[in-house]
N, C-alpha and C positions, 0 to 999 in steps of 0.2 A: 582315403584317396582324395589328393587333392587337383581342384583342373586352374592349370594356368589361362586366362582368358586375355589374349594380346590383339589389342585393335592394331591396325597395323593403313594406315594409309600409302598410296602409292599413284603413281601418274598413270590411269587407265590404259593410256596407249602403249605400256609397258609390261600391261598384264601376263601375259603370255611369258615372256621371260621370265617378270618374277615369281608364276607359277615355277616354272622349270627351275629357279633358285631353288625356290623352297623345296622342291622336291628332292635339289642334291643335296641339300641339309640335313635332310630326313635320316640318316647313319648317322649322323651327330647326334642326334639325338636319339635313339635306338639304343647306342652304345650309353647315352650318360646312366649315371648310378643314379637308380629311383622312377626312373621315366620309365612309363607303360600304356606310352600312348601318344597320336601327336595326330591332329587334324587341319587343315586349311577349307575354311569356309568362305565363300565370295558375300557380299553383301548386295542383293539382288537391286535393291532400291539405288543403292551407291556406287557407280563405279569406278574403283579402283580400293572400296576399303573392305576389306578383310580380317576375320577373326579367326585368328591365328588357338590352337584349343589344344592344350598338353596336359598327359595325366600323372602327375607326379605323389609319388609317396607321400610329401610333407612339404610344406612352404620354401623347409631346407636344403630342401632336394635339389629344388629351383635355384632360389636364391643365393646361396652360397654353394651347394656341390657343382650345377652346373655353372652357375656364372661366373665363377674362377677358374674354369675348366678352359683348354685347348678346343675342346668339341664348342664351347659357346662363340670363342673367338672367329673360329671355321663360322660356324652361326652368322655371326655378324657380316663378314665378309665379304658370304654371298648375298643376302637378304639386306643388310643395312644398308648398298647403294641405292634401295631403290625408295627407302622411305619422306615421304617427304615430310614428315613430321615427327619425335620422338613416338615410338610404341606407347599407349596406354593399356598398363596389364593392370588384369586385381586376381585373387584365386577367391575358389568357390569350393565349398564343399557341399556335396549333396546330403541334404537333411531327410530326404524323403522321393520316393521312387510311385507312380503312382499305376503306371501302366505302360 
């Protein structure tokens, strides 16, 4: 399993909406092929940047099933007006679980 980790910047005073963005995105990805799993975490020290945290099958899952997908586009849509900066994403894979 692999987790997408997207930093995801945005204008604080916007939050709430682009909560509610993400949240209607959330069937977009539910539906793509691979995806089993999909989180929104707020960054307590920072407001307005957010780590965006999906669990996908495979890098490919992400990278080519969804991102040439209708369901990425929808993705975009709603969540890319509110970025003010390109996403930085990297994937991780868990080596070790501890407790």
């Amino acid at each position: 399993m692999i987790t997408e980790i997207a930093t995801l910047t945005i204008d604080p005073a916007k939050a709430a909406d682009f909560e509610a963005a993400v949240a209607s995105a959330a069937p977009f990805f539910k539906s793509a092929e691979g995806c089993h799993g999909m989180a929104l975490e707020a960054v307590i020290e920072t407001p307005g940047l957010y780590n965006l945290r999906v669990l996908w099958e495979t890098v490919d899952h992400h990278m080519v099933t969804f991102r040439e997908s209708d369901n990425f586009q929808q993705w975009r849509a709603l969540a890319g007006p509110f970025f003010l900066s390109p996403p930085k994403v990297v994937h991780a894979e868990t080596r070790a679980t501890y407790f």
